[in-house]
Structure formats: C-alpha cells, structure tokens
PDB file of N, CA, C, O and CB in Angstrom:
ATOM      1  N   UNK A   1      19.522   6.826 -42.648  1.00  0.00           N
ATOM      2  CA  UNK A   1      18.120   7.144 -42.474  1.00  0.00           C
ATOM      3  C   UNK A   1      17.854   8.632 -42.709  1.00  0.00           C
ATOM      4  O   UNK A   1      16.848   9.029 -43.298  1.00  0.00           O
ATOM      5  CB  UNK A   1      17.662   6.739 -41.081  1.00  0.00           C
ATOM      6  N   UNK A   2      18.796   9.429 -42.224  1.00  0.00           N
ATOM      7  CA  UNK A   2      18.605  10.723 -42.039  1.00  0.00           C
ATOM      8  C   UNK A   2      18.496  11.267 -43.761  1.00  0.00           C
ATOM      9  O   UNK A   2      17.706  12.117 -44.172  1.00  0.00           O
ATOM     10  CB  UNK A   2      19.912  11.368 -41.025  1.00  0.00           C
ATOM     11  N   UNK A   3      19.570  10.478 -44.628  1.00  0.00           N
ATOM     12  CA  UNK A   3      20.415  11.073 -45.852  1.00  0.00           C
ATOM     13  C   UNK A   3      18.428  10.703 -46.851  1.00  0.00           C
ATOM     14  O   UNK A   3      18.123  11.488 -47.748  1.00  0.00           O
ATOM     15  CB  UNK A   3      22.578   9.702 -46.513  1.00  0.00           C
ATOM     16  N   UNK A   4      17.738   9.901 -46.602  1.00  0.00           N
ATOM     17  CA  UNK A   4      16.348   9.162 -47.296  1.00  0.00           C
ATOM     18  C   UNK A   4      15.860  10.242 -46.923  1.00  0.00           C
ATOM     19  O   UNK A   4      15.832  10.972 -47.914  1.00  0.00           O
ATOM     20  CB  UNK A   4      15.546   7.659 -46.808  1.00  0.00           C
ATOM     21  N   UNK A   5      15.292  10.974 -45.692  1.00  0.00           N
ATOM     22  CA  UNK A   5      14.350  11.761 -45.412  1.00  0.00           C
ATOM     23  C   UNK A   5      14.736  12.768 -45.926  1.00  0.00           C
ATOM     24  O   UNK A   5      13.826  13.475 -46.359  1.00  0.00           O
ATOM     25  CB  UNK A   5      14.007  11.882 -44.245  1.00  0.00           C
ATOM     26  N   UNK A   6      16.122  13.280 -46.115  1.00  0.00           N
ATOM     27  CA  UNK A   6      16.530  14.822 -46.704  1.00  0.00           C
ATOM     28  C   UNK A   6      15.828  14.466 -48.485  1.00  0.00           C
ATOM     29  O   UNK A   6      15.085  15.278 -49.037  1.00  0.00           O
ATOM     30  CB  UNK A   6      18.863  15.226 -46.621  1.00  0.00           C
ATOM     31  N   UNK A   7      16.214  13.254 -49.087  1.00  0.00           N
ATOM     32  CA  UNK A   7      16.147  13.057 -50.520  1.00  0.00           C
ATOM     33  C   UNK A   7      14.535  13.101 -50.807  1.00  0.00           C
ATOM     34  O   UNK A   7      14.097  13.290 -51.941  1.00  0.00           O
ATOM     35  CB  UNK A   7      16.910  11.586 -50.992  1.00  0.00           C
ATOM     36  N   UNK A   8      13.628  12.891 -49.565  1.00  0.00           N
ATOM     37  CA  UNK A   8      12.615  12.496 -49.841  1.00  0.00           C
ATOM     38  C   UNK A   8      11.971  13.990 -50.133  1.00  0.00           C
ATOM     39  O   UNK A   8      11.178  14.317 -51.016  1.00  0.00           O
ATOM     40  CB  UNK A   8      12.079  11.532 -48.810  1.00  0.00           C
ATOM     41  N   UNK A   9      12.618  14.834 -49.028  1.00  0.00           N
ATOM     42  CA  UNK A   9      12.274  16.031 -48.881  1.00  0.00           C
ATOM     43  C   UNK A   9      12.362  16.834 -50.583  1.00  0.00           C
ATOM     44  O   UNK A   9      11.450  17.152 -51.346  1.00  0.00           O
ATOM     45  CB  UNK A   9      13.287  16.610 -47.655  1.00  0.00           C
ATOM     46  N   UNK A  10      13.679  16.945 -50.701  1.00  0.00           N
ATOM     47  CA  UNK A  10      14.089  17.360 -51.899  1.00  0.00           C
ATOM     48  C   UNK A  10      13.471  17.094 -53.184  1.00  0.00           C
ATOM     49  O   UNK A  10      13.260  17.934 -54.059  1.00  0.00           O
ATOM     50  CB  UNK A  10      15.152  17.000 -51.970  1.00  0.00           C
ATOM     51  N   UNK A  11      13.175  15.748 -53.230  1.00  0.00           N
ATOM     52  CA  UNK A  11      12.418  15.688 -54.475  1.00  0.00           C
ATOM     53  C   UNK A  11      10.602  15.826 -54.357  1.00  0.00           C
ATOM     54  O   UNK A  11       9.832  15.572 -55.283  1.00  0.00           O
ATOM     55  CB  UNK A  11      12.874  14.209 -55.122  1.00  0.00           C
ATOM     56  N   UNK A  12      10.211  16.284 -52.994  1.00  0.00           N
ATOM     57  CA  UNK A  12       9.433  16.971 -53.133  1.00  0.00           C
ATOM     58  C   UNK A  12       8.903  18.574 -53.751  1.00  0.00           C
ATOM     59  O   UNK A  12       7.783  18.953 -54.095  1.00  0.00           O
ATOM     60  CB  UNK A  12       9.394  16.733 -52.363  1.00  0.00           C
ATOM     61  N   UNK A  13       9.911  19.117 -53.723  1.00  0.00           N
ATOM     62  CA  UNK A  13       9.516  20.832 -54.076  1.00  0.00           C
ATOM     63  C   UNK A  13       9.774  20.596 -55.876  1.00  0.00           C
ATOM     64  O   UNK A  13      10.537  19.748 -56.340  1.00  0.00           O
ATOM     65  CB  UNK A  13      10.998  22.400 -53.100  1.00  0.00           C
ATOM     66  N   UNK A  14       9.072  21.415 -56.568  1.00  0.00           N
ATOM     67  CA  UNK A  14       8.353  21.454 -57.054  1.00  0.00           C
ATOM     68  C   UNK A  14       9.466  21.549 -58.007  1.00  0.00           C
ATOM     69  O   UNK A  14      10.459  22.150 -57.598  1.00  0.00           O
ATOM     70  CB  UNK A  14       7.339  22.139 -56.749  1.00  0.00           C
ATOM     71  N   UNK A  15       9.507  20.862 -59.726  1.00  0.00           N
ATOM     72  CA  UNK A  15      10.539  20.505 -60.529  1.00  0.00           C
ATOM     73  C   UNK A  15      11.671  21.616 -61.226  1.00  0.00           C
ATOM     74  O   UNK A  15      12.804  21.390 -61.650  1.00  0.00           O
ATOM     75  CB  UNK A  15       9.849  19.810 -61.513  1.00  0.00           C
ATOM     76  N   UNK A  16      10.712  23.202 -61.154  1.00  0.00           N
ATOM     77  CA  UNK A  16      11.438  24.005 -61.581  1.00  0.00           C
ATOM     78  C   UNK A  16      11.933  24.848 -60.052  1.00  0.00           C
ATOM     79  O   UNK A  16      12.983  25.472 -60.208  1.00  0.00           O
ATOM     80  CB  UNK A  16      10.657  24.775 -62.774  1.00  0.00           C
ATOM     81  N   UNK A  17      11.631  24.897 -59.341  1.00  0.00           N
ATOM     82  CA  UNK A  17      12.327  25.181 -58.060  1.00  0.00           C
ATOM     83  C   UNK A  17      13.686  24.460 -57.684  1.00  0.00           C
ATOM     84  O   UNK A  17      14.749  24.959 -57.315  1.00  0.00           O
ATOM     85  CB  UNK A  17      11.387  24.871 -57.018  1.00  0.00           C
ATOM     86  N   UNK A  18      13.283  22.944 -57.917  1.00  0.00           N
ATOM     87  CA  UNK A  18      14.388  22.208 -57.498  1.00  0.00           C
ATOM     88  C   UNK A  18      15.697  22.539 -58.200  1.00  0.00           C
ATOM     89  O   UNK A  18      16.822  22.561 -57.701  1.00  0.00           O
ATOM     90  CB  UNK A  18      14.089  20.839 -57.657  1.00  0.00           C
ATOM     91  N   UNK A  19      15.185  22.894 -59.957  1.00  0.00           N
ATOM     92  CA  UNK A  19      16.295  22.602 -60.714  1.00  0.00           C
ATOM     93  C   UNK A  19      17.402  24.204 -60.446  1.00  0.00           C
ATOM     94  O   UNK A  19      18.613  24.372 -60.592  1.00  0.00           O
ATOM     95  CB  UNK A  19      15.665  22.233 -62.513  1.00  0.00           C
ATOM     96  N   UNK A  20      16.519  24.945 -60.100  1.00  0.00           N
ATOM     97  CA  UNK A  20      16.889  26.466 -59.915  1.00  0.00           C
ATOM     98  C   UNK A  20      17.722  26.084 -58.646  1.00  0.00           C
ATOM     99  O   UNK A  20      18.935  26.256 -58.523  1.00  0.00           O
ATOM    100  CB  UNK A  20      15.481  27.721 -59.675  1.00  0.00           C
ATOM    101  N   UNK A  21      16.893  25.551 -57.742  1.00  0.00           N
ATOM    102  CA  UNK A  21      18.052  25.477 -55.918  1.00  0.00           C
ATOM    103  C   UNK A  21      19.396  24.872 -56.330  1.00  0.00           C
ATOM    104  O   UNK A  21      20.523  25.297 -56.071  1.00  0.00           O
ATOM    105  CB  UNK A  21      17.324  24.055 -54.308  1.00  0.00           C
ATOM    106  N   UNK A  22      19.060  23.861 -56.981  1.00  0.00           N
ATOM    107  CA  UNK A  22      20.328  22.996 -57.251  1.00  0.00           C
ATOM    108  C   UNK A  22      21.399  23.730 -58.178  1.00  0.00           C
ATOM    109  O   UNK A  22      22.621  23.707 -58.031  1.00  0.00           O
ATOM    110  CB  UNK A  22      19.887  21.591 -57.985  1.00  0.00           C
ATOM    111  N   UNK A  23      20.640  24.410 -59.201  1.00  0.00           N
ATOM    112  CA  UNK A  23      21.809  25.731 -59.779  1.00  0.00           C
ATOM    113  C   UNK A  23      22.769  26.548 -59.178  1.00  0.00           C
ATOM    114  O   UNK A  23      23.957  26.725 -59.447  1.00  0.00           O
ATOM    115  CB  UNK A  23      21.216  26.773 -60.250  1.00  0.00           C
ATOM    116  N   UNK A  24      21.779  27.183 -58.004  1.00  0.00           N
ATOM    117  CA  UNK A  24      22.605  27.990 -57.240  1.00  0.00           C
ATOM    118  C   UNK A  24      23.150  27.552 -56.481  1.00  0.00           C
ATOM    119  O   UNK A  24      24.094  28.248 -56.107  1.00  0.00           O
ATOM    120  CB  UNK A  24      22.227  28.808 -56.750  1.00  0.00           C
ATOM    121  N   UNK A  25      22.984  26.272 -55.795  1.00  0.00           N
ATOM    122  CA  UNK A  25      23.822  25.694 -54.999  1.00  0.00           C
ATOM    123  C   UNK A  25      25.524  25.498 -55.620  1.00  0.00           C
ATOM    124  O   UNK A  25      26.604  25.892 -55.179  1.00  0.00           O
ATOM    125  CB  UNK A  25      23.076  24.380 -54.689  1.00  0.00           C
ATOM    126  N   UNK A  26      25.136  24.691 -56.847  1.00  0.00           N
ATOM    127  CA  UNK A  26      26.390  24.330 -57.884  1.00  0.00           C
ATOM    128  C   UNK A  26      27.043  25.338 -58.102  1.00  0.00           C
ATOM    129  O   UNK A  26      28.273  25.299 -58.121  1.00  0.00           O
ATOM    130  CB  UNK A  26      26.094  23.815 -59.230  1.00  0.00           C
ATOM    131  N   UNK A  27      26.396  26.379 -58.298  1.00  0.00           N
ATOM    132  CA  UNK A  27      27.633  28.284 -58.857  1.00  0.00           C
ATOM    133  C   UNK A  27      28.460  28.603 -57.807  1.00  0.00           C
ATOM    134  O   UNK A  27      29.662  28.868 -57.839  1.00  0.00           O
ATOM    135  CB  UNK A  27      26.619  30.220 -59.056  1.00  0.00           C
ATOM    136  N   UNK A  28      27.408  28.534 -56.499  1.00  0.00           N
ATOM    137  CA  UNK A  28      28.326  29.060 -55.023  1.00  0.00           C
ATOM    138  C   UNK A  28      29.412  27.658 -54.576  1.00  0.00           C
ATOM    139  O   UNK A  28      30.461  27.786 -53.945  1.00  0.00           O
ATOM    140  CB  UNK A  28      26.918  29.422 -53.343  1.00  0.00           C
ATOM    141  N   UNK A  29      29.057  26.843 -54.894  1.00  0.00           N
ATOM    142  CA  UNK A  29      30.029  25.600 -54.933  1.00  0.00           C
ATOM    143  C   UNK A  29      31.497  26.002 -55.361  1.00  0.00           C
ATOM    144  O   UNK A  29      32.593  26.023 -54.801  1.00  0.00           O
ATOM    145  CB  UNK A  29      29.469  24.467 -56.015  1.00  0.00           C
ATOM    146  N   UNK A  30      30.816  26.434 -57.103  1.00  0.00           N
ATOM    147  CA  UNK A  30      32.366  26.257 -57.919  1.00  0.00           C
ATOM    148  C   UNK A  30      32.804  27.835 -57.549  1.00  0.00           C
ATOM    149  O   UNK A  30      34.015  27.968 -57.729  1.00  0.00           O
ATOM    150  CB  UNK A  30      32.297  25.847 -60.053  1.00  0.00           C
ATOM    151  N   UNK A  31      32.441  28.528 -57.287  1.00  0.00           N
ATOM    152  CA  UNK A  31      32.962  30.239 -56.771  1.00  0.00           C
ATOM    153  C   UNK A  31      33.678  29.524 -55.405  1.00  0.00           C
ATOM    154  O   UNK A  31      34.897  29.414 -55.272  1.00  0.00           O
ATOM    155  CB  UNK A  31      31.294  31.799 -56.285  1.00  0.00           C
ATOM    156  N   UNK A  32      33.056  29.238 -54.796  1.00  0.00           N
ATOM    157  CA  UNK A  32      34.046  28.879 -53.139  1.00  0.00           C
ATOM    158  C   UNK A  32      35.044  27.755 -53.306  1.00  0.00           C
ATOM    159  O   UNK A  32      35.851  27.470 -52.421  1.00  0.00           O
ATOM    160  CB  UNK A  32      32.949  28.224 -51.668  1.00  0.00           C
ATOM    161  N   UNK A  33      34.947  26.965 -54.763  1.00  0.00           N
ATOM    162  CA  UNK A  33      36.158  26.106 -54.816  1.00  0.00           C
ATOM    163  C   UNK A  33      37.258  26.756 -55.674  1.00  0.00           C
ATOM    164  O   UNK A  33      38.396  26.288 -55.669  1.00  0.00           O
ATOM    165  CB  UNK A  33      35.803  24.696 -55.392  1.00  0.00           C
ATOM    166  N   UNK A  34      37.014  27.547 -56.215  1.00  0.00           N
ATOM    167  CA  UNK A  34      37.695  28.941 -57.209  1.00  0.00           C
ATOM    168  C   UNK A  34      38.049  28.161 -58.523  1.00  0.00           C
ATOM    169  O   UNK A  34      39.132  28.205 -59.106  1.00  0.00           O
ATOM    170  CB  UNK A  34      39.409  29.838 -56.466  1.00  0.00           C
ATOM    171  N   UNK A  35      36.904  27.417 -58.895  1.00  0.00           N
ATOM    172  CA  UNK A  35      36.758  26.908 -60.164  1.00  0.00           C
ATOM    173  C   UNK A  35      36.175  28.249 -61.517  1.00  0.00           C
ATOM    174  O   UNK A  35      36.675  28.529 -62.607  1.00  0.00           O
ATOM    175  CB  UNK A  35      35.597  25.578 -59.865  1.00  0.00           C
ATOM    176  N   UNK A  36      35.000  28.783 -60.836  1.00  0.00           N
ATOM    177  CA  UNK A  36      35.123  30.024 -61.661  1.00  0.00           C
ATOM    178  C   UNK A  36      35.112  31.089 -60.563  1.00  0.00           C
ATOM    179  O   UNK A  36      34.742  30.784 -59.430  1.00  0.00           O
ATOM    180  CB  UNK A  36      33.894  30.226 -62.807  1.00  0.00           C
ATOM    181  N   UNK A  37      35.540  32.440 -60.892  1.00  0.00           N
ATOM    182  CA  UNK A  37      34.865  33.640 -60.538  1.00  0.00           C
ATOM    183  C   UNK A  37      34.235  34.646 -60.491  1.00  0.00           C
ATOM    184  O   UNK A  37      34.444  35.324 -61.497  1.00  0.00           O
ATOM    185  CB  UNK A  37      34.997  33.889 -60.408  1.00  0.00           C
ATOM    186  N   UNK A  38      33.387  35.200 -59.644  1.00  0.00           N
ATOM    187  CA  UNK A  38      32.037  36.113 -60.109  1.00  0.00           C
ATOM    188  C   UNK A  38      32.097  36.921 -61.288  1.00  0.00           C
ATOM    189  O   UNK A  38      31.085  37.254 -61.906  1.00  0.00           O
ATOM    190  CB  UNK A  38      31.646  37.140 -59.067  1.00  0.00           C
ATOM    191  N   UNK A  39      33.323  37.259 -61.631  1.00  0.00           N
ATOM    192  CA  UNK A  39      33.349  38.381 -62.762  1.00  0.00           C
ATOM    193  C   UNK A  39      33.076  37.529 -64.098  1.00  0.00           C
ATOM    194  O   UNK A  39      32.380  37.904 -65.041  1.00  0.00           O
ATOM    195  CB  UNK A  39      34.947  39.279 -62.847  1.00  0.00           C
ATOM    196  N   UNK A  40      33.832  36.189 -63.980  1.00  0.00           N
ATOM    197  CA  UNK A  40      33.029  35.171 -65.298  1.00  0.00           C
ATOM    198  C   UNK A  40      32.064  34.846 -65.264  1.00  0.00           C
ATOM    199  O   UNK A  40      31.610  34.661 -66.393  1.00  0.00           O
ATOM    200  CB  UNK A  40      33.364  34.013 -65.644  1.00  0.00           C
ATOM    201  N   UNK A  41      31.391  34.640 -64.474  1.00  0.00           N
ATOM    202  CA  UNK A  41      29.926  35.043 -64.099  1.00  0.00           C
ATOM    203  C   UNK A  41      28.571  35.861 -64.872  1.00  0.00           C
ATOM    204  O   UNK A  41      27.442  35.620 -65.301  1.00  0.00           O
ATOM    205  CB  UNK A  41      30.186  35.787 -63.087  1.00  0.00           C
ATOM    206  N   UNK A  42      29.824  37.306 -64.672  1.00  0.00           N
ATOM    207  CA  UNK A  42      28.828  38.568 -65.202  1.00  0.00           C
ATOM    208  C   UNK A  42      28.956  38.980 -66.433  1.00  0.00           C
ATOM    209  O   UNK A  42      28.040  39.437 -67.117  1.00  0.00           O
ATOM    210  CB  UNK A  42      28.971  39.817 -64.504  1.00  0.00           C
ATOM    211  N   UNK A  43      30.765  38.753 -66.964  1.00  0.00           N
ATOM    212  CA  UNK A  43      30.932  39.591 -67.336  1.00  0.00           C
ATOM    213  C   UNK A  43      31.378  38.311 -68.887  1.00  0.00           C
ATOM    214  O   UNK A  43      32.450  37.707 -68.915  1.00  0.00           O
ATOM    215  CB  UNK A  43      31.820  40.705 -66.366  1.00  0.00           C
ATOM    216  N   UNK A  44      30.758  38.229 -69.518  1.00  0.00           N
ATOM    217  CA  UNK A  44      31.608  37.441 -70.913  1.00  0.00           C
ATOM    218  C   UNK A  44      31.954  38.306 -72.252  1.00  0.00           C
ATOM    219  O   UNK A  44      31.085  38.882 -72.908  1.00  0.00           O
ATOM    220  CB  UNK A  44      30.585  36.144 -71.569  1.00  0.00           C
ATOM    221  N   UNK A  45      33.106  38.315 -72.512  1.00  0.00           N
ATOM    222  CA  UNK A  45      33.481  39.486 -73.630  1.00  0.00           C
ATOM    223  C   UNK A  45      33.128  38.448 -74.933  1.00  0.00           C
ATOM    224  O   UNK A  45      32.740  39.054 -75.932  1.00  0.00           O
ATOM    225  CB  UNK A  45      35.450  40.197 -73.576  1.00  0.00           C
ATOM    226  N   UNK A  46      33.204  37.030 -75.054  1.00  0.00           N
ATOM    227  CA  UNK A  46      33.020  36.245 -75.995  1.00  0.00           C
ATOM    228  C   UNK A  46      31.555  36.612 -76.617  1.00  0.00           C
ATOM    229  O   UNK A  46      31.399  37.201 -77.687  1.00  0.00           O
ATOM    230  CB  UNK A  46      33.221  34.864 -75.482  1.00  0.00           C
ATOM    231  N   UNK A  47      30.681  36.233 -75.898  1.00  0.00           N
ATOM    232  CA  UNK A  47      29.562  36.541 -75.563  1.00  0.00           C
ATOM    233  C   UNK A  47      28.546  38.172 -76.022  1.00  0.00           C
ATOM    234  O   UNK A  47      27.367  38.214 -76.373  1.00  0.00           O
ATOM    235  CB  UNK A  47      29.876  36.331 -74.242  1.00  0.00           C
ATOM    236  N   UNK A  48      29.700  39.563 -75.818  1.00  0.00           N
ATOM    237  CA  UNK A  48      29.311  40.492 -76.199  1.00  0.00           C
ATOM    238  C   UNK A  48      30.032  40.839 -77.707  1.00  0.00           C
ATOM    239  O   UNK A  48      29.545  41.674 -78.469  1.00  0.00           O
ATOM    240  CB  UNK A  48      29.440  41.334 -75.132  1.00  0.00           C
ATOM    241  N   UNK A  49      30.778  40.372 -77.893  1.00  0.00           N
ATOM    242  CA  UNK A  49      31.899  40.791 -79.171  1.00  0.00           C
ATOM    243  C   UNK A  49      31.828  40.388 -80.403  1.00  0.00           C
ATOM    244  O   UNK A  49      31.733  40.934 -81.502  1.00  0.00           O
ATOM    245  CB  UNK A  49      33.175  40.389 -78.984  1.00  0.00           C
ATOM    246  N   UNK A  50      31.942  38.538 -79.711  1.00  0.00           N
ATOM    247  CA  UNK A  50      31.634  37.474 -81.033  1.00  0.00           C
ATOM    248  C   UNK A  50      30.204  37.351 -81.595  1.00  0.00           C
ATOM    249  O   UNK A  50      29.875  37.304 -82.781  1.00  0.00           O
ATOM    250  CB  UNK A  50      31.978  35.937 -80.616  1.00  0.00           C
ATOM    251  N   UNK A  51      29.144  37.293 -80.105  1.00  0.00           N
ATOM    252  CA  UNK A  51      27.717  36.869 -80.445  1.00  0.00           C
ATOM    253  C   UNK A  51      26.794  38.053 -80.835  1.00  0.00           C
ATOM    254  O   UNK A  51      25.755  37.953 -81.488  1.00  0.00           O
ATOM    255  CB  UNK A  51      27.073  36.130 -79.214  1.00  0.00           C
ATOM    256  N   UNK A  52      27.514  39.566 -80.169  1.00  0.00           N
ATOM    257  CA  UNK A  52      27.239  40.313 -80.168  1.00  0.00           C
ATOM    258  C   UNK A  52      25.646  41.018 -79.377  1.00  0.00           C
ATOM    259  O   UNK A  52      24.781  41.832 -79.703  1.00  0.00           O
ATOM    260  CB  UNK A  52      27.600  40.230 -81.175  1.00  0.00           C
ATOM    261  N   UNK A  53      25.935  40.155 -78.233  1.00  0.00           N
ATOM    262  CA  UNK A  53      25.258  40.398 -76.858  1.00  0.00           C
ATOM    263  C   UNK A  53      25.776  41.789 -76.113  1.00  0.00           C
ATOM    264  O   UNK A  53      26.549  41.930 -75.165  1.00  0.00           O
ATOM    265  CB  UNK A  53      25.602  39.075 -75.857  1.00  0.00           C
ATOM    266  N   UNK A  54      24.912  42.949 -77.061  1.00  0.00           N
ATOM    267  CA  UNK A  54      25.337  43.888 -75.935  1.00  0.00           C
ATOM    268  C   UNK A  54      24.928  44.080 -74.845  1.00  0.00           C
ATOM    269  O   UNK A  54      25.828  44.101 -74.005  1.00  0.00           O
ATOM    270  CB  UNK A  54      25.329  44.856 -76.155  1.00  0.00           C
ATOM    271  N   UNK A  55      23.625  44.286 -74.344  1.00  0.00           N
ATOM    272  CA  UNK A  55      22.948  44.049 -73.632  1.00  0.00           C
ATOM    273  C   UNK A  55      23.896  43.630 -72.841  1.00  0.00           C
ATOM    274  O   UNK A  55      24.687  44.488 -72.448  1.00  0.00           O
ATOM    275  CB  UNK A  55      21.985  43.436 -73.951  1.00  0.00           C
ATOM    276  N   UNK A  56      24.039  42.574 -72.503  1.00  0.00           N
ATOM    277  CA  UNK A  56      25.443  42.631 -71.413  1.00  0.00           C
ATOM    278  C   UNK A  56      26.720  43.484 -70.714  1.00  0.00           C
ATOM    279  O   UNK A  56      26.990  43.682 -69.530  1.00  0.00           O
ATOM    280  CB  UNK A  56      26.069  41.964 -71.826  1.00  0.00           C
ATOM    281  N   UNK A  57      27.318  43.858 -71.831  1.00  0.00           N
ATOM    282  CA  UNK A  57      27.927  45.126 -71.938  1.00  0.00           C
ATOM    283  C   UNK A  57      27.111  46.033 -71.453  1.00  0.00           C
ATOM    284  O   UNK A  57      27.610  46.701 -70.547  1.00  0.00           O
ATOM    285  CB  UNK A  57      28.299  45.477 -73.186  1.00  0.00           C
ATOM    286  N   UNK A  58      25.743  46.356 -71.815  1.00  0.00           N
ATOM    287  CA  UNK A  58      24.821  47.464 -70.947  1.00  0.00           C
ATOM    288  C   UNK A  58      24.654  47.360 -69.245  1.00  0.00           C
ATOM    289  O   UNK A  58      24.620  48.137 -68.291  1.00  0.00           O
ATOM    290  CB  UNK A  58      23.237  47.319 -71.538  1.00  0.00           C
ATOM    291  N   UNK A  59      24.573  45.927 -69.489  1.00  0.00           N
ATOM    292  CA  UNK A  59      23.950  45.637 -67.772  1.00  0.00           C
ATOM    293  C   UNK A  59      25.250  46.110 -66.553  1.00  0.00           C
ATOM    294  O   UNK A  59      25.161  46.732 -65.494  1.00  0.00           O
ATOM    295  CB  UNK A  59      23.572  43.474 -67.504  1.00  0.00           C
ATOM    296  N   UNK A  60      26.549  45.431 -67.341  1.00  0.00           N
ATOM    297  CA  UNK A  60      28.055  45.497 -67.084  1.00  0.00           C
ATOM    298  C   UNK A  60      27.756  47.464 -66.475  1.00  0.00           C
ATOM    299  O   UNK A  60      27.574  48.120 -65.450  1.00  0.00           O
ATOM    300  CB  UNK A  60      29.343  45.049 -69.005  1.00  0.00           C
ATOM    301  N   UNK A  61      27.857  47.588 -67.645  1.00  0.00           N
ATOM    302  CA  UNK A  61      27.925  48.870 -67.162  1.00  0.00           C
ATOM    303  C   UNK A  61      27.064  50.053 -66.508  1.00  0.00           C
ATOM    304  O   UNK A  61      27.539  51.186 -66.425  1.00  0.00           O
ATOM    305  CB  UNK A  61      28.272  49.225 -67.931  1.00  0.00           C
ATOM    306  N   UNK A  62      26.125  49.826 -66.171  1.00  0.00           N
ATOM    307  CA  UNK A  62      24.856  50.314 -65.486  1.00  0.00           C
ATOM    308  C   UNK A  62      24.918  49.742 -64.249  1.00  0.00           C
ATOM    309  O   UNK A  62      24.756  50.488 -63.283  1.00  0.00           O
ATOM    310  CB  UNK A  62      23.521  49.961 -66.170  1.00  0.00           C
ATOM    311  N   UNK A  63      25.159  48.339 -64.030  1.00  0.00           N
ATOM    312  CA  UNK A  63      25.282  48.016 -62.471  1.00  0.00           C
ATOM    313  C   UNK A  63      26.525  48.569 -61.554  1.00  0.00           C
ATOM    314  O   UNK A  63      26.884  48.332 -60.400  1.00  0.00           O
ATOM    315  CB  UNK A  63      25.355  46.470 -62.355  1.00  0.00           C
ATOM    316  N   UNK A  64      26.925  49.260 -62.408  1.00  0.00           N
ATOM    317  CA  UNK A  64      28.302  49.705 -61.637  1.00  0.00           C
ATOM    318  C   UNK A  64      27.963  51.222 -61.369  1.00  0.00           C
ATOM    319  O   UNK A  64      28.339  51.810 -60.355  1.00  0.00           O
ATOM    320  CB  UNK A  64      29.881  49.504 -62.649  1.00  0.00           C
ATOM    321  N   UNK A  65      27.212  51.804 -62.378  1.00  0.00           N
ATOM    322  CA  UNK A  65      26.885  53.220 -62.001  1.00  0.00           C
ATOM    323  C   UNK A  65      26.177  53.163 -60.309  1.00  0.00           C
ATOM    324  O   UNK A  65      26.404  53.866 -59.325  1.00  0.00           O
ATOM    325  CB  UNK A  65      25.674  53.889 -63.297  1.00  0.00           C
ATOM    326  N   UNK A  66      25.158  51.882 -60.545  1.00  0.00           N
ATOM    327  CA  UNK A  66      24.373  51.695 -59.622  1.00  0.00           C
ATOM    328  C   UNK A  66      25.277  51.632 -57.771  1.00  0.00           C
ATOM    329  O   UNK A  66      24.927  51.912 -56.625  1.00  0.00           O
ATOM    330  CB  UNK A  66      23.605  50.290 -60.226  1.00  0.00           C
ATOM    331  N   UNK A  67      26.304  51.198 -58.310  1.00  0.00           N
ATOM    332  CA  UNK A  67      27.370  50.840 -56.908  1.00  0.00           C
ATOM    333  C   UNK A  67      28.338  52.552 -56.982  1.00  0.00           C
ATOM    334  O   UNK A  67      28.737  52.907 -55.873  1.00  0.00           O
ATOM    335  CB  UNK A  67      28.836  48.874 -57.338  1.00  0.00           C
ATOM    336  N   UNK A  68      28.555  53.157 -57.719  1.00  0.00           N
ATOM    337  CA  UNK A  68      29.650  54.235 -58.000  1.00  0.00           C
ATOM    338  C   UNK A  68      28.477  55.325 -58.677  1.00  0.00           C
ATOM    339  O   UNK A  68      28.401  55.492 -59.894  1.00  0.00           O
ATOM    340  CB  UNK A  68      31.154  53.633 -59.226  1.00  0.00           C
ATOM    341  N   UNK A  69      27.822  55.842 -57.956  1.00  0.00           N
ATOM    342  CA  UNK A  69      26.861  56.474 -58.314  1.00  0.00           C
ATOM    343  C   UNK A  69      27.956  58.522 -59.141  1.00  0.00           C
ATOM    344  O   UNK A  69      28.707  59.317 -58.577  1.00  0.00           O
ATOM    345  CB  UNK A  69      25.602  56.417 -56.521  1.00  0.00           C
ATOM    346  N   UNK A  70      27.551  58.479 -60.159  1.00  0.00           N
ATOM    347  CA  UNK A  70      27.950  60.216 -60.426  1.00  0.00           C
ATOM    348  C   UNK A  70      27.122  60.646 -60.166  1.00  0.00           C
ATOM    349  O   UNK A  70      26.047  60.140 -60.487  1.00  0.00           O
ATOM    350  CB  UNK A  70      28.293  60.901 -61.656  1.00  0.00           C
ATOM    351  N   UNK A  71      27.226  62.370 -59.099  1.00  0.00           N
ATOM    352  CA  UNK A  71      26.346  63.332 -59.194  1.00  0.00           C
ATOM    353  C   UNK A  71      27.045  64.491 -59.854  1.00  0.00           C
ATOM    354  O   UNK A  71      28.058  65.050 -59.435  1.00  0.00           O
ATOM    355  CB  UNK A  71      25.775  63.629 -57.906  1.00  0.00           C
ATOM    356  N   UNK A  72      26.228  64.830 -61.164  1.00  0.00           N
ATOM    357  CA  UNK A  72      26.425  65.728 -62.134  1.00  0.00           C
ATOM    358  C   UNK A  72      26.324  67.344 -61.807  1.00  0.00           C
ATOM    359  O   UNK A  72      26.909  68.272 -62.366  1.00  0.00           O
ATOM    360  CB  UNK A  72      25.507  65.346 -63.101  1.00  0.00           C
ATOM    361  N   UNK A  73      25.361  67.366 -60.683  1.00  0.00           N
ATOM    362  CA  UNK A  73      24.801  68.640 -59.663  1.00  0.00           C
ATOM    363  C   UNK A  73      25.992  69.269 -59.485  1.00  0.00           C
ATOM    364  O   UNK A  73      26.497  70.331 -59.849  1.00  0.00           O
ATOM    365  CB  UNK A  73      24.080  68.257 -58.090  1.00  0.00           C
ATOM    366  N   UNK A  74      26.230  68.560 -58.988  1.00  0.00           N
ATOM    367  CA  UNK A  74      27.927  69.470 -58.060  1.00  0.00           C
ATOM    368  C   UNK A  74      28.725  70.037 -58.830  1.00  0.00           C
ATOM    369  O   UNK A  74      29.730  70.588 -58.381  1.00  0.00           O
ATOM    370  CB  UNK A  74      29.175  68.487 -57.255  1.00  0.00           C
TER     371      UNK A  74
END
C-alpha cells in the first residue's frame, strides 16, 4: 500500500523534474556502488582531445583555481 502512494506521488511532479530527480538519484547510486567515480564524472579526456571539447578542459581547470585559490599580491 505504502510502495502505490510513494509511485502515485512520484509520477506526480512534473515530467522534466522527475526525469532530472531520477538522474541524480542513479549518479549518486553508481558513485556509492563504485561503478563510476566523480573524476569520470568531470573530467573526460576522450571527450576534450578526440571531440575536441575544450571547454571542459577550461571548466577542469578553473574549478580548481576556485578550490586552490593563487594570490599573485604577495
């Protein structure tokens, strides 16, 4: 009874919400079953090399400035 009211719930919210919840549910799934890991995630060299997606390579490397900040001042 309980498992109907959750489904009923669920396929209430709204079709591109759902498909997005259910995404992220599935990523943190396969990360906590160590099917993939976050760095395959972020980081695809196939993706920047072969397809020639730098932009990736940019983001790669800008989000890290963002965590390991340089001050040039000093």
């Amino acid at each position: 009874m309980a498992y109907q009211s959750l489904r009923l719930e669920y396929l209430q919210i709204p079709p591109v919400s759902r498909a997005y919840t259910t995404a992220c549910v599935l990523t943190t799934a396969a990360v906590q079953l160590e099917l993939i890991t976050p760095f395959q995630l972020y980081f695809n060299p196939e993706l920047i090399f072969k397809h020639f997606q730098v932009l990736q390579l940019d983001t790669y490397i800008f989000s890290w400035k963002m965590y390991f900040p340089i001050n040039l001042a000093e």
